[in-house]
VEXNUGU-467449 format. One record per atom (N, C-alpha, C): x, y, z. Coordinates in steps of 0.1 Angstrom, whole numbers, plus 5000, padded with zeros to 4 digits. Layout:
<atoms>
XYZ
...
</atoms>
This chain:
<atoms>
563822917250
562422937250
561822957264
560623047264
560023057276
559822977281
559322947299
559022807306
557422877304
557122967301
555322967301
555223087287
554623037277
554623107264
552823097263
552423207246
551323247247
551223267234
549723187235
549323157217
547823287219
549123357208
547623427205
546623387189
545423447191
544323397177
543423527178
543623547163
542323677160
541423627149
540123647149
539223567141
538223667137
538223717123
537823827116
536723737113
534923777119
534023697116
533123837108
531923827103
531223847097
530024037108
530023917124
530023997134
530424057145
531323997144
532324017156
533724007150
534724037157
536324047154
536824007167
537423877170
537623857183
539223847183
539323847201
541023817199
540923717215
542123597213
541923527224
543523527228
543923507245
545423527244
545223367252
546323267251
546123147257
547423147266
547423117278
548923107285
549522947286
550522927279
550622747278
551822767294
551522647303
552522677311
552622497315
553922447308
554422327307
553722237301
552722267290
552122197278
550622237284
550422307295
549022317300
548422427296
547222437286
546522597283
545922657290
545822787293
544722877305
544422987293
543323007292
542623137289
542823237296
543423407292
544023447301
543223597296
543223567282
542323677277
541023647264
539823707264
539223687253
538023777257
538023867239
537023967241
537023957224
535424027221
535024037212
534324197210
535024237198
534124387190
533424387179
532624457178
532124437170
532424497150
532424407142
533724417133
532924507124
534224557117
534224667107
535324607094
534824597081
535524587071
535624447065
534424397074
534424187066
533324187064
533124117057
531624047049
531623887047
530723837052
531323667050
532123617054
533023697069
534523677070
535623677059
535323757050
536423827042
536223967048
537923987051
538324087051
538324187038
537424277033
537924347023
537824497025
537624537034
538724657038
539724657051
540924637048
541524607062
542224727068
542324817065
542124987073
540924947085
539924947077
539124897088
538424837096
539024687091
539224567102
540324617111
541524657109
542424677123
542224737131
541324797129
541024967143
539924887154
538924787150
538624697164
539624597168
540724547160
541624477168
542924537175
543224647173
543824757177
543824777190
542224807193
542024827207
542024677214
541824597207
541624457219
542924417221
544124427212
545424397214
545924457227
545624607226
546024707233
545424677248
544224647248
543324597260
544424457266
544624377260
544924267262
546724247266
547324347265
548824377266
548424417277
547424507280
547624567295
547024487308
545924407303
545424327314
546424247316
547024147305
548124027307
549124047311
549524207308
551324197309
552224157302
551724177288
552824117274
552524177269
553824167263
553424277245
553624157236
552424187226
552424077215
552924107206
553824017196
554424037186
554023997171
552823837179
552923797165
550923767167
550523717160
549023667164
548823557146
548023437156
547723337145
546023377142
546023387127
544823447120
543923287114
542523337116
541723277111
541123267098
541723197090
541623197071
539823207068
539323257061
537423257058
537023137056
536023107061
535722977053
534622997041
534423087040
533423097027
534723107013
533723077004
534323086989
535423026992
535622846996
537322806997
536322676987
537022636980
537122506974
537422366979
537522266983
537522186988
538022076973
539122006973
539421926961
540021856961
539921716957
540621596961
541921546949
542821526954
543921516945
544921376948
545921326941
546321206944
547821236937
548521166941
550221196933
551121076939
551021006928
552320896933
553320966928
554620806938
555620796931
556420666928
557320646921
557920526918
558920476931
559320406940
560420386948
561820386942
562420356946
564120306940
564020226944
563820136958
563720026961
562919956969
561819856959
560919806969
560719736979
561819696984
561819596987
562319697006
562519817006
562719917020
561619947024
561519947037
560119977041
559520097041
558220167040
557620287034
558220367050
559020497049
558820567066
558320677062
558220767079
557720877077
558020997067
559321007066
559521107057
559221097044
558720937037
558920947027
556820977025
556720917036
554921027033
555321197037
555721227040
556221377041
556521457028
557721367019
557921437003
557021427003
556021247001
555221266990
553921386988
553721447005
552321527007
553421647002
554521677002
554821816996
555121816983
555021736975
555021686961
553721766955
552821666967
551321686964
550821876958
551721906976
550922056975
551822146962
552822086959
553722156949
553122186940
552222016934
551621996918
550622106922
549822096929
548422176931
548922326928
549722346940
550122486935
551022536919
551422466912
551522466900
550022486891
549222416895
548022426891
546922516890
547222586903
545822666903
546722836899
545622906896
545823026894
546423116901
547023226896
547523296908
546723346916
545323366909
544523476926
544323346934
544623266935
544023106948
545323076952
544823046964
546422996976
546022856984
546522786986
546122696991
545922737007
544722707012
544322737031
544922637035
544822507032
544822367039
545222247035
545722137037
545622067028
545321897044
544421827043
544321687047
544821567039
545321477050
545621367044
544221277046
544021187036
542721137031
543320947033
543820937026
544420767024
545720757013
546620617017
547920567008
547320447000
547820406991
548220286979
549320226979
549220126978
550719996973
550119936962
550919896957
550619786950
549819676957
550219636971
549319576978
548219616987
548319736992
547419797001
546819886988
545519936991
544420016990
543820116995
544020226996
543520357003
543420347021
544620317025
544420287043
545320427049
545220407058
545420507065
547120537068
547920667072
548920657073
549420507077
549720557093
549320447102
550120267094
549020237090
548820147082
550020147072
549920227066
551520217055
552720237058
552920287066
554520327072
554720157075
555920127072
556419997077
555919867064
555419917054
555219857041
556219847033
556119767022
557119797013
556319786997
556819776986
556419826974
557219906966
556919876952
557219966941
557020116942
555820096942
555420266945
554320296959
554320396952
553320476965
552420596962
551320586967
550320716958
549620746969
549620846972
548620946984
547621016978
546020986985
545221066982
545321206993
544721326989
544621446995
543221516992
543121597005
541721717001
542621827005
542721866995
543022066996
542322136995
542422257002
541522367003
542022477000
541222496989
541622656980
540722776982
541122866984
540622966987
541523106977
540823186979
540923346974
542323416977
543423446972
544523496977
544323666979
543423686973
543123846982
543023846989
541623746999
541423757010
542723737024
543623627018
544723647026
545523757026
545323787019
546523907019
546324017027
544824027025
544024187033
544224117046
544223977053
545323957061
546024007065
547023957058
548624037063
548424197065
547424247053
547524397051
547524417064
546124397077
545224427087
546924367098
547424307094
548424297104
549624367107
550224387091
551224537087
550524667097
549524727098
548624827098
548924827118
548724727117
549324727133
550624677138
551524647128
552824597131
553224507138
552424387134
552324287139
552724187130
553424067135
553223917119
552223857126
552223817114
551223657117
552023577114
552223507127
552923377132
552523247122
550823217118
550723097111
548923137110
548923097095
546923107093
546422957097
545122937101
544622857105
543222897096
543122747092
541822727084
540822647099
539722747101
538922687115
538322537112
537422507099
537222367099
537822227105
539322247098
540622157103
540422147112
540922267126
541522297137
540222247145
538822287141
537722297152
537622157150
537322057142
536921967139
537821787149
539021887155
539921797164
539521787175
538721887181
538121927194
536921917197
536121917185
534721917190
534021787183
534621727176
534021537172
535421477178
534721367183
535521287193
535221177182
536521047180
537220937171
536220887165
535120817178
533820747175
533220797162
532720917165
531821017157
532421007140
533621087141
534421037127
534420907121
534320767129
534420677123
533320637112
532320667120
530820607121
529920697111
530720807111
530020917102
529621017109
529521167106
529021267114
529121397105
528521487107
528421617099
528621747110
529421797105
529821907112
529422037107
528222117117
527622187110
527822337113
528422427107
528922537121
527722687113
527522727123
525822777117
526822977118
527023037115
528023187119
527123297118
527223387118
526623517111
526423567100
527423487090
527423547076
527523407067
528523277076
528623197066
528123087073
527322917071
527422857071
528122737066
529222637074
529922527067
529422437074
529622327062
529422157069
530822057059
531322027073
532221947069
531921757071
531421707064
530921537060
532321427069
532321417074
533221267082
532621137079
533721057076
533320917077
534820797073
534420737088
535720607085
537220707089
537020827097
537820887102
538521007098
538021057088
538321097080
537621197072
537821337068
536921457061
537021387050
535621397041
535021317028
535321437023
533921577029
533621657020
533521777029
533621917024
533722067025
532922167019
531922177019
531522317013
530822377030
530622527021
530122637031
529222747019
528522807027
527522897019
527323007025
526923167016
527323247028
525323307029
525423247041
523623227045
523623197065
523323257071
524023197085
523223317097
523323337106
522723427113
522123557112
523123607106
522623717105
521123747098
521223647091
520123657077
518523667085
518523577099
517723597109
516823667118
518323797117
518223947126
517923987114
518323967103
517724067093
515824077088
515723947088
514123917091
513423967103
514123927111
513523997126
513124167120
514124247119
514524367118
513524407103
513324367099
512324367089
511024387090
510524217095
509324227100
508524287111
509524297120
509024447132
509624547131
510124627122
510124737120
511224777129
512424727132
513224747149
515024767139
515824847151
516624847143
517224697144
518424657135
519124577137
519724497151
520124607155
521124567172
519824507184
518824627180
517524527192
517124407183
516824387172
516624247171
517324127168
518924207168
519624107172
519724037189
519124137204
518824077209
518224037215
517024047211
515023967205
515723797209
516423807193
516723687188
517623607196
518823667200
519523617215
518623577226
518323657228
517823637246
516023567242
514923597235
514223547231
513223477221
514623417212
514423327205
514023207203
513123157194
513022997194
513122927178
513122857181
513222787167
511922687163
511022647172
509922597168
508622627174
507722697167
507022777176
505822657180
505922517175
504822427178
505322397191
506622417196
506722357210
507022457220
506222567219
506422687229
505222647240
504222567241
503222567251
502622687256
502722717265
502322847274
503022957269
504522937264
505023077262
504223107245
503723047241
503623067229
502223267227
501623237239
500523397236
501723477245
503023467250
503723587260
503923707248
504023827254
503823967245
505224027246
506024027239
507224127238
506624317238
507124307247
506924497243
508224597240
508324647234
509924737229
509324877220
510424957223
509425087220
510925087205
510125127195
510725197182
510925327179
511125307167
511725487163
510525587164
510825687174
509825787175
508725757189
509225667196
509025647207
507425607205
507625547199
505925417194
506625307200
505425257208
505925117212
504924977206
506024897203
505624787194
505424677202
504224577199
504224477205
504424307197
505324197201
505024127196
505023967201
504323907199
504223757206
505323647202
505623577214
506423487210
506523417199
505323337199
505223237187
505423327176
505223467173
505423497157
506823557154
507823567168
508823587166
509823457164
509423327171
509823147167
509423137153
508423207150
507923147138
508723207122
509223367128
510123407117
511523317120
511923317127
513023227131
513323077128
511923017129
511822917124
512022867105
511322937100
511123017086
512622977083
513123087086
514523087082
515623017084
515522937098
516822827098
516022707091
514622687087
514322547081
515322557064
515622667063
516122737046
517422687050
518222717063
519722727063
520122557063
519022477071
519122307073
519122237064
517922317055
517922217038
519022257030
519722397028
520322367021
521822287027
521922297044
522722187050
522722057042
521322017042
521221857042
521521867025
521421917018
521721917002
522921897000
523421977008
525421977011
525721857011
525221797023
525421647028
525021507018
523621537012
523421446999
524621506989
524321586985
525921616972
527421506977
527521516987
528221426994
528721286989
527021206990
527221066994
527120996999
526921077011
527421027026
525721057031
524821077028
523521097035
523421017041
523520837041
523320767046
524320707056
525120747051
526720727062
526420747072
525620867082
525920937090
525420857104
525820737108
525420677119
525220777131
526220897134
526320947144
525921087147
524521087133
524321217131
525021357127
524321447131
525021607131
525421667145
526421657142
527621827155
527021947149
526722017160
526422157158
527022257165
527522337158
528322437164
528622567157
528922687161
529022867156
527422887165
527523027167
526123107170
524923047171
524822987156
523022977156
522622897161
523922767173
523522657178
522822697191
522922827192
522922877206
520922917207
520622937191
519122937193
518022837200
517422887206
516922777214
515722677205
515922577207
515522437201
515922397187
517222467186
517822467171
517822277170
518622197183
518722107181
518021997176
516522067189
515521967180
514621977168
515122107165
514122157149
515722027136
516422017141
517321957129
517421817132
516921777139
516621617143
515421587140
514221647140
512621667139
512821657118
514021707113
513421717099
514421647092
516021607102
516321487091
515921327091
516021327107
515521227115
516821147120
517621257124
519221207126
520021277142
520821177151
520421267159
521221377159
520921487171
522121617169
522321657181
523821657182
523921707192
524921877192
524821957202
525822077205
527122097211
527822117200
529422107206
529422217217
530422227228
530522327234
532322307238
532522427238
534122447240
534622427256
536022417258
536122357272
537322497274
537722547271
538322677274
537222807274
536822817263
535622917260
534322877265
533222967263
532022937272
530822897262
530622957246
529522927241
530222877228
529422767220
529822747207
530022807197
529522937197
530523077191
531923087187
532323017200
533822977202
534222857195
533622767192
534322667190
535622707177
535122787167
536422757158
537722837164
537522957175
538522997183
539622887188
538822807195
539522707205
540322587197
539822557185
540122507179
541622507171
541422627170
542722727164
543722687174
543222777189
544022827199
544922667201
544222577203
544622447209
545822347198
545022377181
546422337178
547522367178
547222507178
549122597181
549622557196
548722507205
549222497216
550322347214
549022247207
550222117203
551822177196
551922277191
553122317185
554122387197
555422357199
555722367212
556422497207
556722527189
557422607192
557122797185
555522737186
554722867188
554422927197
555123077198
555023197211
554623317204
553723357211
553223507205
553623607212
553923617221
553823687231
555223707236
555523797246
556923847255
556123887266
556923877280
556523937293
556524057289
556024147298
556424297294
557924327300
558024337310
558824317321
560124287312
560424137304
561324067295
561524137288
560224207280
560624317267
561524447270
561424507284
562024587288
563324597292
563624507295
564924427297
565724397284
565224377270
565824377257
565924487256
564924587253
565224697255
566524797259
566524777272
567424857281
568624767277
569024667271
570624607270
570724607254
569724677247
570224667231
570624837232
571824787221
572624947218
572025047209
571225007205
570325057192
569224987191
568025057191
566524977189
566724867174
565824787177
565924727162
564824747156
564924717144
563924797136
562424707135
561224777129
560324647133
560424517125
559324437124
559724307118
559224367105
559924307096
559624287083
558724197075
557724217063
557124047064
557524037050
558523977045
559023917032
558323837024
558023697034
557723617024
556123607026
555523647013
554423657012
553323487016
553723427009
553323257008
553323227021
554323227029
554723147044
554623257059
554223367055
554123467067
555423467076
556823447067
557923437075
558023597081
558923557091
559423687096
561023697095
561223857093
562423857093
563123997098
564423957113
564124047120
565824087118
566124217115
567224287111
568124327118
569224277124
570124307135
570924457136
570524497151
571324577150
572824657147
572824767142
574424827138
575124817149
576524777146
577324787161
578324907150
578924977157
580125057148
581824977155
582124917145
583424867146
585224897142
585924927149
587124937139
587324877127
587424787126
587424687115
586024647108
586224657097
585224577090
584924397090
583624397091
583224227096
582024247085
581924077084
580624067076
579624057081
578524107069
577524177078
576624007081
576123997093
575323927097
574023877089
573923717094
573123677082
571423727091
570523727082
569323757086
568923627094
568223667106
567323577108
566023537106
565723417101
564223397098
563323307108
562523327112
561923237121
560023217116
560023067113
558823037105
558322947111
556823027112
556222947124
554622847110
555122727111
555022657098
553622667105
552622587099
551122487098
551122397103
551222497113
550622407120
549822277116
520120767057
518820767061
518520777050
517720717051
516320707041
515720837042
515520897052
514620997055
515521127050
516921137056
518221217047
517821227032
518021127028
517621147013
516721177007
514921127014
514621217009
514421377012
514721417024
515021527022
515621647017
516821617007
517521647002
516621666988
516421586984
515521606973
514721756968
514921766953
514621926955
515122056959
516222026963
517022116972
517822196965
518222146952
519122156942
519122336938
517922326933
517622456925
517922576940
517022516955
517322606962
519022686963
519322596966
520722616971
521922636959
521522626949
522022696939
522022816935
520722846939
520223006936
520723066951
521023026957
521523106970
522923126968
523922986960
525323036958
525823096952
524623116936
525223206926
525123336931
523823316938
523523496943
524423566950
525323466957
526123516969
527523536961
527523446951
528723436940
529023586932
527423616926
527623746920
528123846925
527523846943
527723956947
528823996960
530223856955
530623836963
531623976972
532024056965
532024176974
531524276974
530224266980
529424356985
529024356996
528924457007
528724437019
526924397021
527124287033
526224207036
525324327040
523624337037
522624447042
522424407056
</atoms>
């Protein structure tokens, strides 16, 4: 293995298609590359044309070989988080003998027992993204934590789980977008999981906290409490829907009022003071120039994330947990980046909130990137990358090119790489394939929720009906 290896991550979002290259050098990560295009072929972060999702990652790969000096072979992909299911499941077993103490491996079968029955279970178009450990049973213990059970003893043993099911098209158009550039994918990463290690610290999870990630196309909130993911849903309702009002109500194309909205945006137009009469001026189609005031541009903005919070906080009552939440809402993706987003969602649950921000990357945009990037970093025996220099050197000492990678196993993104012909006098058996598999990695709450039902229903079915159709 390399003394300094390199996790790469590509994250097919709704508006952007990014790629990050990370350099690990003795367990330490450096950011070495990261750029974003703007994407072609996703909706909601589903990929569903992947011809034309690869042609902006194409060029950033290509960009990114040449600034770093590697050629990449493999890149870890970012699973959708819209339309995944979220579902709690439980699977004992009987011991042979109770009286041995419970060890690691034997919670190991039991979670691959778990994901077996599930996958037995669900349909063929659904793949399992994820699966968390939730709590164990004894006969004497009750839903505690790994931890806790290993070194027990008992008859049996029963593990609860939350798995996350999702769409097996959408993976695949995956792999397709990665064939298309002749690349594997090393390992999918579901961002919730991954972000959720880095951007709520122990406290936060114990005490309760909601993890809110606001994107361009999809909104998730993932529920914490007692250390632990409760609950999972996402809705596909999120920035973009913003610029699209913007772009609406002033008559502007898309791209300028997406950066209206960037650069002067607000989220509550009662706390603009002085800037509230300042005049935006921008000239439109046909060279008419339009004028418009801050406050009525906060005020469409405002409009719209109070829709994206309530149906948040409905998420959160569906839950359970509305009252749980000692440690308030994490906020994190794009829309945290609006200015006084934090205090328009504190002002209406009455809970506090604060903004994750990433420690490799620069805005919370990033957070489900880093998230990704960092857990493959904990995996020592994930490498994406080759020097160039190294690759040239295989090159020039192999007898015969080898052919490219192949991707076999559809389920596990193994790879499998075909050894070169030697010509021999004698006949020898032919060499075994090698496979290399890079595994998986308030009171005031409540009533706010209230009512919320019918909203946020009619936003899922609508999004349900029209789930592949490209976003307007």
């Amino acid at each position: 293995m390399q003394e300094e290896r390199y996790v790469v991550t590509a994250d097919f979002g709704t508006s952007k298609i990014a790629l990050s290259v990370v350099a690990v050098t003795s367990g330490i990560p450096n950011l070495i590359f990261y750029k974003k295009a703007e994407s072609e072929g996703v909706t909601r972060d589903n990929v569903f044309n992947p011809q034309k999702a690869a042609l902006p990652l194409k060029g950033l790969i290509a960009e990114a070989e040449e600034k770093c000096g590697i050629k990449i072979t493999k890149v870890i992909v970012n699973l959708p988080r819209w339309n995944v299911k979220a579902e709690k499941i439980s699977h004992k077993v009987m011991r042979n003998d109770s009286s041995e103490y419970i060890t690691p491996d034997e919670i190991e079968n039991l979670k691959n027992m778990a994901v077996s029955e599930i996958e037995n279970r669900i349909s063929d178009s659904s793949v399992i993204y994820g699966i968390l450990t939730q709590s164990f049973s004894t006969e004497d213990l009750f839903q505690v934590d790994e931890e806790s059970v290993i070194g027990a003893t008992g008859s049996e043993l029963e593990g609860y789980f939350l798995v996350f099911i999702g769409p097996r098209k959408y993976r695949n158009n995956l792999d397709r977008v990665m064939n298309e550039l002749g690349i594997a994918v090393s390992n999918y990463a579901f961002s919730p999981i991954c972000e959720s290690k880095y951007v709520l610290n122990d406290d936060e999870k114990e005490h309760g906290v909601a993890l809110i990630e606001i994107g361009a196309g999809v909104t998730s909130v993932s529920v914490y409490h007692h250390g632990i993911m409760r609950a999972y849903k996402a809705f596909p309702f999120g920035g973009k829907v913003i610029t699209s009002d913007i772009h609406t109500e002033c008559s502007i194309p898309n791209t300028l009022a997406e950066k209206i909205k960037v650069n002067l945006g607000y989220c509550m137009s009662n706390k603009l003071l002085n800037m509230s009469e300042k005049i935006i001026q921008f000239e439109g189609r046909n060279d008419v120039h339009h004028q418009l005031t801050v406050k009525y541009l906060a005020e469409i903005i405002e409009n719209r994330m109070k829709e994206i919070i309530n149906a948040c906080m409905y998420i959160i009552g569906e839950s359970g947990y509305e009252d749980k939440l000692r440690n308030g809402i994490v906020l994190s993706g794009g829309g945290a980046e609006i200015r006084l987003c934090q205090s328009l969602i504190s002002n209406m649950t009455g809970l506090p909130c604060r903004i994750a921000y990433p420690k490799l990357f620069e805005s919370p945009s990033e957070n489900s990137m880093e998230g990704i990037a960092l857990s493959a970093v904990a995996n020592p025996y994930i490498n994406c990358a080759q020097d160039s220099l190294e690759q040239e050197k295989v090159v020039e000492k192999a007898e015969e090119p080898k052919n490219e990678n192949l991707f076999d196993d559809e389920e596990m993104g193994t790879i499998r790489e075909q050894p070169a012909k030697k010509e021999e006098k004698r006949e020898k058996k032919p060499k075994k394939e090698k496979h290399g598999l890079f595994g998986s990695l308030s009171k005031g709450v409540g009533e706010l929720t209230k009512g919320m039902g019918s909203l946020f229903d009619g936003i899922y079915s609508a999004a349900t009906n029209g789930d592949d159709d490209t976003d307007e």
